[in-house]
N, CA, C and O atoms as a GROMACS GRO file, in nm:
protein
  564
    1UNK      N    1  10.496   9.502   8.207
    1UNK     CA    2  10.493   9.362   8.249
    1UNK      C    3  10.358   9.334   8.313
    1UNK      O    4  10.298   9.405   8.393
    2UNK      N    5  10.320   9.215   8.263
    2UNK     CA    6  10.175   9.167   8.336
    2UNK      C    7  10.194   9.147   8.467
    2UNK      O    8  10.301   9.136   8.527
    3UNK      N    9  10.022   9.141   8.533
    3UNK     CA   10  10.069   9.074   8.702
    3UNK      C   11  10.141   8.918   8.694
    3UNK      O   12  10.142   8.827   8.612
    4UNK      N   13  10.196   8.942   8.816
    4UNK     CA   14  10.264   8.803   8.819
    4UNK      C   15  10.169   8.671   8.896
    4UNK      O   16  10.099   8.671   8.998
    5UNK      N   17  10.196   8.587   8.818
    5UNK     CA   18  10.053   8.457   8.877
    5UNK      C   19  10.087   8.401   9.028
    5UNK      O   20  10.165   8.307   9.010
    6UNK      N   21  10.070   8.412   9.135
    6UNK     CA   22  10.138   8.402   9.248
    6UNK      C   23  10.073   8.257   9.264
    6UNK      O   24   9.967   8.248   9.202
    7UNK      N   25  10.111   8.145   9.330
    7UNK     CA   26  10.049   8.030   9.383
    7UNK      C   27   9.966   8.058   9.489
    7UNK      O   28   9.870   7.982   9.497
    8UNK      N   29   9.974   8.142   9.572
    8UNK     CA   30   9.871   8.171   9.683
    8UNK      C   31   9.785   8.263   9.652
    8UNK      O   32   9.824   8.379   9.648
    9UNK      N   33   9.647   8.230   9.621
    9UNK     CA   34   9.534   8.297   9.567
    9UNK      C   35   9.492   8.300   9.667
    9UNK      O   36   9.542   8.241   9.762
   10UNK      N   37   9.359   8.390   9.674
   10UNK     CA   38   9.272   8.377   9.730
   10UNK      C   39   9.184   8.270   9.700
   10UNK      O   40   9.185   8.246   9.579
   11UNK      N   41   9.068   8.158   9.803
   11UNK     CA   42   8.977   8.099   9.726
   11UNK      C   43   8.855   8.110   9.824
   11UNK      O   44   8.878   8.178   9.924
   12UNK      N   45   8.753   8.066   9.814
   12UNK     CA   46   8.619   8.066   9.858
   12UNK      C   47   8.621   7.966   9.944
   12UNK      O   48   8.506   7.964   9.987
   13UNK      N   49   8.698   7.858  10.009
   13UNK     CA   50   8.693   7.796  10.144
   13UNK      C   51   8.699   7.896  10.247
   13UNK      O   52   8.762   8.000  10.266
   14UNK      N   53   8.588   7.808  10.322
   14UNK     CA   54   8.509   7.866  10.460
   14UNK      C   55   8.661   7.894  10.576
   14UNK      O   56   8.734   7.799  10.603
   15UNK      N   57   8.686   8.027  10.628
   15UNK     CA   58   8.753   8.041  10.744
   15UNK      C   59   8.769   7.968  10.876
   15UNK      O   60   8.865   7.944  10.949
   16UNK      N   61   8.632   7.942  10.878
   16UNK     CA   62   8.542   7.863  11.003
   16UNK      C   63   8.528   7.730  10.989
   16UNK      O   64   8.501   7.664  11.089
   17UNK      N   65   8.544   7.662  10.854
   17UNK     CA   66   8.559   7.494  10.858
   17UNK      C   67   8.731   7.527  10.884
   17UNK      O   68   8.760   7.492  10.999
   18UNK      N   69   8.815   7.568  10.830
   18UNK     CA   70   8.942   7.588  10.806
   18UNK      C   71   8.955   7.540  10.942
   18UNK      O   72   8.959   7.421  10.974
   19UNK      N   73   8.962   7.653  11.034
   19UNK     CA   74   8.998   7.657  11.200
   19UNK      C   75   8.994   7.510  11.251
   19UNK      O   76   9.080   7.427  11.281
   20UNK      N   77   8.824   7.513  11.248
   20UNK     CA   78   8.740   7.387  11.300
   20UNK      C   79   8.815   7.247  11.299
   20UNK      O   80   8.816   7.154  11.379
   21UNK      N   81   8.894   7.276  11.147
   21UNK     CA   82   8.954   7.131  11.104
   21UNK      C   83   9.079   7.121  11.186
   21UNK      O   84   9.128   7.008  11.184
   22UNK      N   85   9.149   7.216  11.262
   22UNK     CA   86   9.251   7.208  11.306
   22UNK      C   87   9.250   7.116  11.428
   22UNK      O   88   9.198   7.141  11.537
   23UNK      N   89   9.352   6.943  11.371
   23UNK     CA   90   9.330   6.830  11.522
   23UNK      C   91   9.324   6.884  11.646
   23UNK      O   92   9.234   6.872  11.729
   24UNK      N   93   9.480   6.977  11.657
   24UNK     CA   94   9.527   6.961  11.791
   24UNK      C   95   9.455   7.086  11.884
   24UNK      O   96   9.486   7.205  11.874
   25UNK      N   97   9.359   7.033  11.970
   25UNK     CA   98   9.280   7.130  12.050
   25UNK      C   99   9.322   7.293  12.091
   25UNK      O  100   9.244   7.387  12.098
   26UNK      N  101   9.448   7.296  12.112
   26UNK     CA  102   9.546   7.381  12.186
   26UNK      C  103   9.600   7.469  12.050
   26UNK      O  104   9.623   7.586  12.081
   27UNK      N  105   9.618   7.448  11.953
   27UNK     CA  106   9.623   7.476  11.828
   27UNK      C  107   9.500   7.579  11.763
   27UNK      O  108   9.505   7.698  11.735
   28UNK      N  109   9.373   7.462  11.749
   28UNK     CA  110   9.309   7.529  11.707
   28UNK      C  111   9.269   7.642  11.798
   28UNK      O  112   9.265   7.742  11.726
   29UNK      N  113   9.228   7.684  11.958
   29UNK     CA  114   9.248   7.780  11.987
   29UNK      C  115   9.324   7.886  12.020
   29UNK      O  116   9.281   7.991  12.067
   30UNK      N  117   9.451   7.857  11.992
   30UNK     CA  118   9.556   7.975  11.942
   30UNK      C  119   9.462   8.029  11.811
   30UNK      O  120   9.388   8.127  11.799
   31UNK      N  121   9.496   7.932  11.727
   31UNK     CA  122   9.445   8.020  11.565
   31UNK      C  123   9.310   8.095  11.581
   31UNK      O  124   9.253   8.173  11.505
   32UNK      N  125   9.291   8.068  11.647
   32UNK     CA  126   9.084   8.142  11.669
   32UNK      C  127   9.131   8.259  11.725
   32UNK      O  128   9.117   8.369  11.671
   33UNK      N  129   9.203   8.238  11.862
   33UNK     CA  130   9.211   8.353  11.911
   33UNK      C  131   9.329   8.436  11.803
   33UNK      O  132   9.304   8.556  11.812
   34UNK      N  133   9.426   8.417  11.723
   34UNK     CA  134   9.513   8.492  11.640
   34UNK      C  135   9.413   8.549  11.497
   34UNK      O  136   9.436   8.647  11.426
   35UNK      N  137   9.319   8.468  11.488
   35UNK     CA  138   9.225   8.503  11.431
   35UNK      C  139   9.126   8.614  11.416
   35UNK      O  140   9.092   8.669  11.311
   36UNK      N  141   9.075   8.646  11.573
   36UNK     CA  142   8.973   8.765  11.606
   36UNK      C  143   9.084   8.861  11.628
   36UNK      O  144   9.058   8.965  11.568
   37UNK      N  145   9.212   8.869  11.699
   37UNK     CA  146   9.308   8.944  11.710
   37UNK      C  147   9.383   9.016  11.552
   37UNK      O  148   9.446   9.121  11.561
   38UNK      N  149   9.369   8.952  11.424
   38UNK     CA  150   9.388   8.988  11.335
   38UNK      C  151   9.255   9.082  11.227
   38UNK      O  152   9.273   9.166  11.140
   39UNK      N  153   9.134   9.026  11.277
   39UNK     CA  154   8.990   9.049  11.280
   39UNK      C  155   8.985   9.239  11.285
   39UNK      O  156   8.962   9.331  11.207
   40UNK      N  157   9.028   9.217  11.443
   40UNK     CA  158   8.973   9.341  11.509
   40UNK      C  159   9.056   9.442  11.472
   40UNK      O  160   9.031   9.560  11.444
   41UNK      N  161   9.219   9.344  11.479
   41UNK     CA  162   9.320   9.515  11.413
   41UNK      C  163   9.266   9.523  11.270
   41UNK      O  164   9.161   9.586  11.278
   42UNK      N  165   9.277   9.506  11.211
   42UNK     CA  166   9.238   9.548  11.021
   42UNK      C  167   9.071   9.570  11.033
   42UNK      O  168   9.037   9.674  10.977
   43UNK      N  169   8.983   9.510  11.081
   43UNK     CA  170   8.874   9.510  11.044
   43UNK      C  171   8.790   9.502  10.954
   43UNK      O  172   8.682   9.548  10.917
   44UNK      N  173   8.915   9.383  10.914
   44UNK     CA  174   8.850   9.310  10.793
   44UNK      C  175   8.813   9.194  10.772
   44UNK      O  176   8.918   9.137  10.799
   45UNK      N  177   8.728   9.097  10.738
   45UNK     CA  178   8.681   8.966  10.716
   45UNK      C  179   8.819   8.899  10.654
   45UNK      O  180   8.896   8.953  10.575
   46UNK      N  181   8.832   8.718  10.734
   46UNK     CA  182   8.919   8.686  10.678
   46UNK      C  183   8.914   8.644  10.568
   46UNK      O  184   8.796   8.654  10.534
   47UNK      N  185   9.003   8.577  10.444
   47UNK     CA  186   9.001   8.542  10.392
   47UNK      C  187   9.088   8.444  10.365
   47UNK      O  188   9.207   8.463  10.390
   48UNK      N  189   9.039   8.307  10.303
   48UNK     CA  190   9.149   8.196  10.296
   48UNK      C  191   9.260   8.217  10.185
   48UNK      O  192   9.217   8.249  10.074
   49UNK      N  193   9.410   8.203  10.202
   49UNK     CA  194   9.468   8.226  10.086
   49UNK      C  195   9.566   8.100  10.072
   49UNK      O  196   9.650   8.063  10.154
   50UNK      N  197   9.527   8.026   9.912
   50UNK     CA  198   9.584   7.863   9.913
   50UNK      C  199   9.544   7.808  10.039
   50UNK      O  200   9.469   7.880  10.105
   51UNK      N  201   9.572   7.714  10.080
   51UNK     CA  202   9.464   7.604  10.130
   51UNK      C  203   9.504   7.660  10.278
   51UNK      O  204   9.409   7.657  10.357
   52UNK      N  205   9.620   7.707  10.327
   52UNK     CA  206   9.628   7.705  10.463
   52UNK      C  207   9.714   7.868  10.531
   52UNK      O  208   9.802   7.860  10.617
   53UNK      N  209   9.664   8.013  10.469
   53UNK     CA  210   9.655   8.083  10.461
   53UNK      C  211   9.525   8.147  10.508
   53UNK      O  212   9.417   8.122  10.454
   54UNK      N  213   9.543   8.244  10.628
   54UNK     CA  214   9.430   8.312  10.702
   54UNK      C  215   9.515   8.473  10.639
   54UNK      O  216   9.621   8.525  10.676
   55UNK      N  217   9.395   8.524  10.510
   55UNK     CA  218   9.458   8.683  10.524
   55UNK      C  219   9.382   8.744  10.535
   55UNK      O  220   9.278   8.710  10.480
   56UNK      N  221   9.383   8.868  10.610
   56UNK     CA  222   9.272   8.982  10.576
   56UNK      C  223   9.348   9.120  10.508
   56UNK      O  224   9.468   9.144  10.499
   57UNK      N  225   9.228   9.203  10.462
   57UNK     CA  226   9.280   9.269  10.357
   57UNK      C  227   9.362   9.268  10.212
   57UNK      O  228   9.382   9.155  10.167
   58UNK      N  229   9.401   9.359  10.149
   58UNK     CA  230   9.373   9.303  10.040
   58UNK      C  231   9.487   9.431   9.995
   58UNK      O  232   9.459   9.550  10.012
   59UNK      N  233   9.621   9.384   9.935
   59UNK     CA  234   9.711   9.523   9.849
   59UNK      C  235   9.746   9.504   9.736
   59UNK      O  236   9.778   9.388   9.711
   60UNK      N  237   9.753   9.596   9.636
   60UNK     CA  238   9.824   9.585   9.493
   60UNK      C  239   9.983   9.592   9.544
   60UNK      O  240  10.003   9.648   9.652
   61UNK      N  241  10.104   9.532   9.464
   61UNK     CA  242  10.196   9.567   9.481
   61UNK      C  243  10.241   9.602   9.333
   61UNK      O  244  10.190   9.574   9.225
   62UNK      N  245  10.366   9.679   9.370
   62UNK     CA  246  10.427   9.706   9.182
   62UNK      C  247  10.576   9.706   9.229
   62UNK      O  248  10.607   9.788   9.316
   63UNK      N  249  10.680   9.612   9.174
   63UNK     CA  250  10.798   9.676   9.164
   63UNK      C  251  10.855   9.744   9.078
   63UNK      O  252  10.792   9.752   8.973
   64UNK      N  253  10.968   9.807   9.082
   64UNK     CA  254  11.011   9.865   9.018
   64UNK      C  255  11.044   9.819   8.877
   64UNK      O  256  11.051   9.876   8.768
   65UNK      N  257  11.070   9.648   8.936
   65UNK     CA  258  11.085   9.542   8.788
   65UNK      C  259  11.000   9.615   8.720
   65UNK      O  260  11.047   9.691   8.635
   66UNK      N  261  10.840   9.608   8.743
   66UNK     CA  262  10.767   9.615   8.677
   66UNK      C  263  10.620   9.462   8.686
   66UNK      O  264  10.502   9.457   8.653
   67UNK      N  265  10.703   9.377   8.738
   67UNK     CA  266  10.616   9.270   8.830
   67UNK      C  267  10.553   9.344   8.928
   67UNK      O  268  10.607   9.429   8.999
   68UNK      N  269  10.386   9.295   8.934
   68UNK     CA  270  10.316   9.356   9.030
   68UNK      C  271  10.186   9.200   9.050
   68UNK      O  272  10.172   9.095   8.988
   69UNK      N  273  10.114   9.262   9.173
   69UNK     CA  274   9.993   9.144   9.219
   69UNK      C  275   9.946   9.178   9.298
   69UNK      O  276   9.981   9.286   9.346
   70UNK      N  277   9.826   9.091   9.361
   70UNK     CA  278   9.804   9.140   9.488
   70UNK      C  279   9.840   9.024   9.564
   70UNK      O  280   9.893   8.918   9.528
   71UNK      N  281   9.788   9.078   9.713
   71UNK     CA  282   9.822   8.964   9.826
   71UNK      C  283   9.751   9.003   9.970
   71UNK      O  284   9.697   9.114   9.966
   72UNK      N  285   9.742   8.944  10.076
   72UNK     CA  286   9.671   8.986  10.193
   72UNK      C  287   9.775   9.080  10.278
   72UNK      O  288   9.897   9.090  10.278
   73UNK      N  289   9.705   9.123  10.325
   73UNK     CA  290   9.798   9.297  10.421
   73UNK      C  291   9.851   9.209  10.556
   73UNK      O  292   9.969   9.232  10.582
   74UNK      N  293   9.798   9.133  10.627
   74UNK     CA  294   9.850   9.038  10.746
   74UNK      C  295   9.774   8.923  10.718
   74UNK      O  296   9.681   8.915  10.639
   75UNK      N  297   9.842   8.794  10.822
   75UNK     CA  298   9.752   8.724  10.799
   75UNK      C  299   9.851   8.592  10.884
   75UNK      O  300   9.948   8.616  10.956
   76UNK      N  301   9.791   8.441  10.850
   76UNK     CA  302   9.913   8.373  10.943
   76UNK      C  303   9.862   8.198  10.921
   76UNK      O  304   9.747   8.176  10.884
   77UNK      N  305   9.927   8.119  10.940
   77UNK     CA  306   9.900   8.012  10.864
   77UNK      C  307   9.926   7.935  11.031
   77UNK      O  308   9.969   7.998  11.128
   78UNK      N  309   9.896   7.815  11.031
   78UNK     CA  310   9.929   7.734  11.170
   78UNK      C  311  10.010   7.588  11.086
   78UNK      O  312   9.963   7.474  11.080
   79UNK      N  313  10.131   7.632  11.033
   79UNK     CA  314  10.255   7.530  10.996
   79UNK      C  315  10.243   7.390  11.097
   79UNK      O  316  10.181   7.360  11.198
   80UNK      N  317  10.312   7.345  11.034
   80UNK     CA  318  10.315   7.184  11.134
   80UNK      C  319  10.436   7.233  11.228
   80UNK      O  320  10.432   7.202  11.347
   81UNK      N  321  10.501   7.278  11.199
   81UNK     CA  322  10.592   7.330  11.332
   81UNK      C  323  10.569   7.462  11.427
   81UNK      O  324  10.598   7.491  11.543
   82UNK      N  325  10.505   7.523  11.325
   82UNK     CA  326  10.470   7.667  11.436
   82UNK      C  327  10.382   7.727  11.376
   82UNK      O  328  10.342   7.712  11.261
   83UNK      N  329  10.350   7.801  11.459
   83UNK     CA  330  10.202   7.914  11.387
   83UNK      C  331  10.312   8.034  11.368
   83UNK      O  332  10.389   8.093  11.444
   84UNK      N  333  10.274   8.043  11.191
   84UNK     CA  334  10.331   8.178  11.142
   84UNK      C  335  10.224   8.279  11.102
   84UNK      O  336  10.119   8.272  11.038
   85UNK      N  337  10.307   8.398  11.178
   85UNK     CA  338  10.209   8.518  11.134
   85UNK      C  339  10.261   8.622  11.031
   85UNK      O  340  10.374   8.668  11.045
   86UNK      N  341  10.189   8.658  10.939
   86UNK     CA  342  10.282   8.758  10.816
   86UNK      C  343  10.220   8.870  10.871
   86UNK      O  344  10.107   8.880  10.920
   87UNK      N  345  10.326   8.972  10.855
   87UNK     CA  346  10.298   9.101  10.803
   87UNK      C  347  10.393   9.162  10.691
   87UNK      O  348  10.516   9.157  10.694
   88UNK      N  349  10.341   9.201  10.625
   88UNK     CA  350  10.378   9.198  10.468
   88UNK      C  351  10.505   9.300  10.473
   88UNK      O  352  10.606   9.274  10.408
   89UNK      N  353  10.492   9.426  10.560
   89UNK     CA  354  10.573   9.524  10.590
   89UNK      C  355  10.730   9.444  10.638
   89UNK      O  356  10.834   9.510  10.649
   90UNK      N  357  10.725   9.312  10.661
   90UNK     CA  358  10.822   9.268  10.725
   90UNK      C  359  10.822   9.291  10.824
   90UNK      O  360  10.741   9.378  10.856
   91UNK      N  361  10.910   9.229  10.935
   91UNK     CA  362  10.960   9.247  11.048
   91UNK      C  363  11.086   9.294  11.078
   91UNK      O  364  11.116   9.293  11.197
   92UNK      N  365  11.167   9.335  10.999
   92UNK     CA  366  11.276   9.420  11.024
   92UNK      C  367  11.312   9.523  11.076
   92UNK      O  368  11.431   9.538  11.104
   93UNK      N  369  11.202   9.638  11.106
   93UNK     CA  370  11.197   9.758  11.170
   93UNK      C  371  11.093   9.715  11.311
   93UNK      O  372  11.025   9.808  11.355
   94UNK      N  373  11.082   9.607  11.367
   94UNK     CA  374  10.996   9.607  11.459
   94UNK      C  375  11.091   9.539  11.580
   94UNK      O  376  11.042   9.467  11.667
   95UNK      N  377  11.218   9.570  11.573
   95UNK     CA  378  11.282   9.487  11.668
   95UNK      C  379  11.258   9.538  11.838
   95UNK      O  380  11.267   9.464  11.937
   96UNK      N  381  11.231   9.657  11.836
   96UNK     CA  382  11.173   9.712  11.944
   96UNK      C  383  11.061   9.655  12.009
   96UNK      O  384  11.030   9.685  12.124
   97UNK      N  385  11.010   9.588  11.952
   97UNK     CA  386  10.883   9.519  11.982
   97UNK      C  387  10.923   9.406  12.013
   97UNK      O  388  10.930   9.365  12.129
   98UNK      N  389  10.965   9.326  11.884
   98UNK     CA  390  11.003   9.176  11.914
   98UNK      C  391  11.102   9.140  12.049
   98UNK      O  392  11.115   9.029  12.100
   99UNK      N  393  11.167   9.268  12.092
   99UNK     CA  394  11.244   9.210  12.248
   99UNK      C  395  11.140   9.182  12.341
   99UNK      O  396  11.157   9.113  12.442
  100UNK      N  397  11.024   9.238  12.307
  100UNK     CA  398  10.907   9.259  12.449
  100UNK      C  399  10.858   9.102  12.426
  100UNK      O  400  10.864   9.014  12.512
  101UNK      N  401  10.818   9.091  12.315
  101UNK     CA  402  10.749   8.946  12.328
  101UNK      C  403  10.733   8.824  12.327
  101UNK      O  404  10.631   8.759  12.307
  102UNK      N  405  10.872   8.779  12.357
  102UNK     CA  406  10.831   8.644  12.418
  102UNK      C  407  10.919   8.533  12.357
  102UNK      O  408  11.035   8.561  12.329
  103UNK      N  409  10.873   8.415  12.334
  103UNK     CA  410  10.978   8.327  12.286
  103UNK      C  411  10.894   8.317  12.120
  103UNK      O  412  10.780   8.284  12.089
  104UNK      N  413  11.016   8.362  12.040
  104UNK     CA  414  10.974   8.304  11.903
  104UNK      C  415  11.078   8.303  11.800
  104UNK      O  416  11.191   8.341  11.830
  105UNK      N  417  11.044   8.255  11.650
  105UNK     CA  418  11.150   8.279  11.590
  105UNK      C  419  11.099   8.420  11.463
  105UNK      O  420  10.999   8.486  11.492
  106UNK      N  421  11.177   8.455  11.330
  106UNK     CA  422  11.138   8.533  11.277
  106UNK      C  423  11.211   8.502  11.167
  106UNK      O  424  11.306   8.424  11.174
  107UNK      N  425  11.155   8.590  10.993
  107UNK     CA  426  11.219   8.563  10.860
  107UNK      C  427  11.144   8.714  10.825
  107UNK      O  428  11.045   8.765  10.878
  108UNK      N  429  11.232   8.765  10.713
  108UNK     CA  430  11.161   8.891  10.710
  108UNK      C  431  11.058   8.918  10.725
  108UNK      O  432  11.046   9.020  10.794
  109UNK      N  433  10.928   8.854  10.677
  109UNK     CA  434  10.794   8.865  10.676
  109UNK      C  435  10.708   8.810  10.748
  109UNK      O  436  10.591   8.847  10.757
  110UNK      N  437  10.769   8.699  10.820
  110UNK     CA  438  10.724   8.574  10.905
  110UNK      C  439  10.766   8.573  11.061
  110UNK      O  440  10.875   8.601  11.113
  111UNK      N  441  10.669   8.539  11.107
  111UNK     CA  442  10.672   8.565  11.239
  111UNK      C  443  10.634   8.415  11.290
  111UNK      O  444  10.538   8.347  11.254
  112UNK      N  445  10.728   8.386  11.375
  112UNK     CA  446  10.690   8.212  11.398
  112UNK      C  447  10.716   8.179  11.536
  112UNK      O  448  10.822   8.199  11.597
  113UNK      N  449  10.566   8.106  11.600
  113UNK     CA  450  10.554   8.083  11.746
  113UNK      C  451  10.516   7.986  11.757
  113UNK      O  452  10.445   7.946  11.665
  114UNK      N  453  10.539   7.900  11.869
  114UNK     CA  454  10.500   7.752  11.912
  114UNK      C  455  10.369   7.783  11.962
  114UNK      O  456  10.275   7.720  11.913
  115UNK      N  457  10.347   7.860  12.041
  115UNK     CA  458  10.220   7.875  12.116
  115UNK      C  459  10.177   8.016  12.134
  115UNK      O  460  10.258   8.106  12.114
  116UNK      N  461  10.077   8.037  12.164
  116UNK     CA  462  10.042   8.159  12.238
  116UNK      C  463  10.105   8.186  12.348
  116UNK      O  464  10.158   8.292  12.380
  117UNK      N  465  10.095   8.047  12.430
  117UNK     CA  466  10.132   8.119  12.565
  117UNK      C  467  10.260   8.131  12.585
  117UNK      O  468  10.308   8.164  12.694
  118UNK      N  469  10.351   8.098  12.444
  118UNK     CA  470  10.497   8.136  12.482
  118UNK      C  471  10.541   8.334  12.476
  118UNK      O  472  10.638   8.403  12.507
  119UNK      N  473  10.411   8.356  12.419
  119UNK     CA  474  10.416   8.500  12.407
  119UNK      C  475  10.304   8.581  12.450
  119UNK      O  476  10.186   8.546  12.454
  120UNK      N  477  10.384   8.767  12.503
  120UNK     CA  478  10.292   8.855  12.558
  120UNK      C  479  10.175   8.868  12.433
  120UNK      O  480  10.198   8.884  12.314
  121UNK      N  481  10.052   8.856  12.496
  121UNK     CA  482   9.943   8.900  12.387
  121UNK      C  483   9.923   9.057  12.345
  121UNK      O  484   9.880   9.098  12.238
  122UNK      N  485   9.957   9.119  12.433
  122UNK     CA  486   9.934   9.261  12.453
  122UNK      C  487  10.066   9.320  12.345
  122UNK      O  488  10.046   9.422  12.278
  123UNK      N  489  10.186   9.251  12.338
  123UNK     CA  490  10.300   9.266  12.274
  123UNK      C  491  10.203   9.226  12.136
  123UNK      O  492  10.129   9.299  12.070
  124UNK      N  493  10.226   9.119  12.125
  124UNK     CA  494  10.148   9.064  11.974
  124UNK      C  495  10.033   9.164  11.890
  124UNK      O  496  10.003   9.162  11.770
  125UNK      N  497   9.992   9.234  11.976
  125UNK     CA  498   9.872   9.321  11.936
  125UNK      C  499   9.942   9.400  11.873
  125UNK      O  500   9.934   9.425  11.753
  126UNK      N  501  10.058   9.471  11.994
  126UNK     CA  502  10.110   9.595  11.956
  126UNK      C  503  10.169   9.584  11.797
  126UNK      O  504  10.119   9.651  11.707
  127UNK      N  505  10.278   9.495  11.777
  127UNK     CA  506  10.336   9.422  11.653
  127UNK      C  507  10.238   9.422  11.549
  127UNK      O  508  10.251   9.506  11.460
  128UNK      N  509  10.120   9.323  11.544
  128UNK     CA  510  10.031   9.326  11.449
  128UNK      C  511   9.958   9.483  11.388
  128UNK      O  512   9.969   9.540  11.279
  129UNK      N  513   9.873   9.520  11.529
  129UNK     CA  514   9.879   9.670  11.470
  129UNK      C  515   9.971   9.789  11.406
  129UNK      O  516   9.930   9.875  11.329
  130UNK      N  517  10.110   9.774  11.458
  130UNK     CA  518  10.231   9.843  11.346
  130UNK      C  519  10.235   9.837  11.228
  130UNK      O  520  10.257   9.922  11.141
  131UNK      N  521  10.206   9.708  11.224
  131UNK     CA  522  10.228   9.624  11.043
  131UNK      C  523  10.132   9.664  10.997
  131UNK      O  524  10.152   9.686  10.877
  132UNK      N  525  10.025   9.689  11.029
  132UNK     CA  526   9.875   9.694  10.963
  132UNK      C  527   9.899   9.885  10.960
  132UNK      O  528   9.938   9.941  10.857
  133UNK      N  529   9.875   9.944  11.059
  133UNK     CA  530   9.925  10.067  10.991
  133UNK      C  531  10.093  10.083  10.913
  133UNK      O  532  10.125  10.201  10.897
  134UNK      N  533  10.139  10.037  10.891
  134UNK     CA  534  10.257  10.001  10.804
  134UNK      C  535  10.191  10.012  10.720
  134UNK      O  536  10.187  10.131  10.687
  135UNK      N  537  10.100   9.918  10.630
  135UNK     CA  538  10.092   9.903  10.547
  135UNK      C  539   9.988   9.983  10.441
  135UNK      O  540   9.982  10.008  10.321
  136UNK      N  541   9.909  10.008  10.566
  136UNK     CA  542   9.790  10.106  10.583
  136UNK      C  543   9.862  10.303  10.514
  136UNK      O  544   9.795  10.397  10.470
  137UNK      N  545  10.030  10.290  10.537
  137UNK     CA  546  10.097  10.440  10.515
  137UNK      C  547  10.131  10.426  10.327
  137UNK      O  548  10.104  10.510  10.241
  138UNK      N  549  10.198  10.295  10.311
  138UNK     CA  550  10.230  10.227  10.209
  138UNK      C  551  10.153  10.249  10.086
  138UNK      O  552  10.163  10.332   9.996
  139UNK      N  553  10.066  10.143  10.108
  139UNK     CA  554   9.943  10.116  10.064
  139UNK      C  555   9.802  10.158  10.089
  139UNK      O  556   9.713  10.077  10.114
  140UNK      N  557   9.785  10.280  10.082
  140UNK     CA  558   9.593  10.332  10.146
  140UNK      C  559   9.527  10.265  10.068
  140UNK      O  560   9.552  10.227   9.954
  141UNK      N  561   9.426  10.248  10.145
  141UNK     CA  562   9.286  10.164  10.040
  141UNK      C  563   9.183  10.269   9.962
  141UNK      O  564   9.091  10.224   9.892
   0.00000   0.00000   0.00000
């Protein structure tokens, strides 16, 4: 089976107009700061994926179907209702974590917060870095 055509590509819009464009003041510096915090764990340059997608890194997947693609290793979008953060590993094995940090909601892969300051940052790190070596055991580059 060929790769499968996913709607969320990667494209060549700027990270840094992306942010910039964000109205609500308080907003856009959550995403800046969820930004260098996603930056520094992977240590990888972001990349825009579909118009309102922040990913860094980069994995092949294959199922067993036989459907395979790629997609970004973490990454996190700022929704009109909440800033969601992916980690691709899901969030299902991280419940140990998610008691520590704070007020939010969650979907297997999606991680969804009103604000920063409704949550521990130091927690958020911890979480993000799991997923990223998660994926990092998974998937080596």
């Amino acid at each position: 089976m060929a790769k499968a055509k996913l709607k969320t590509q990667p494209t060549r819009t700027s990270v840094a107009a992306f942010l910039n464009g964000i109205a609500d003041d308080d907003r856009r510096r959550d995403c800046k700061t969820i930004a260098k915090l996603l930056k520094d764990v992977s240590g990888k340059r972001p990349t825009m994926w579909g118009s309102a997608i922040v990913g860094y890194g980069k994995y092949h997947y294959k199922y067993d179907s036989g459907r395979e693609g790629d997609f970004f290793r973490i990454g996190f979008s700022p929704r009109k209702q909440d800033i969601t953060i992916y980690i691709m590993p899901g969030y299902t094995n991280y419940d140990h974590i998610l008691a520590k940090l704070g007020k939010h909601k969650k979907g297997k892969s999606c991680l969804y917060i009103k604000r920063l300051a409704d949550v521990d940052m130091k927690v958020l790190e911890r979480l993000v870095r799991a997923g990223w070596k998660d994926m990092q055991r998974r998937y080596p580059e």
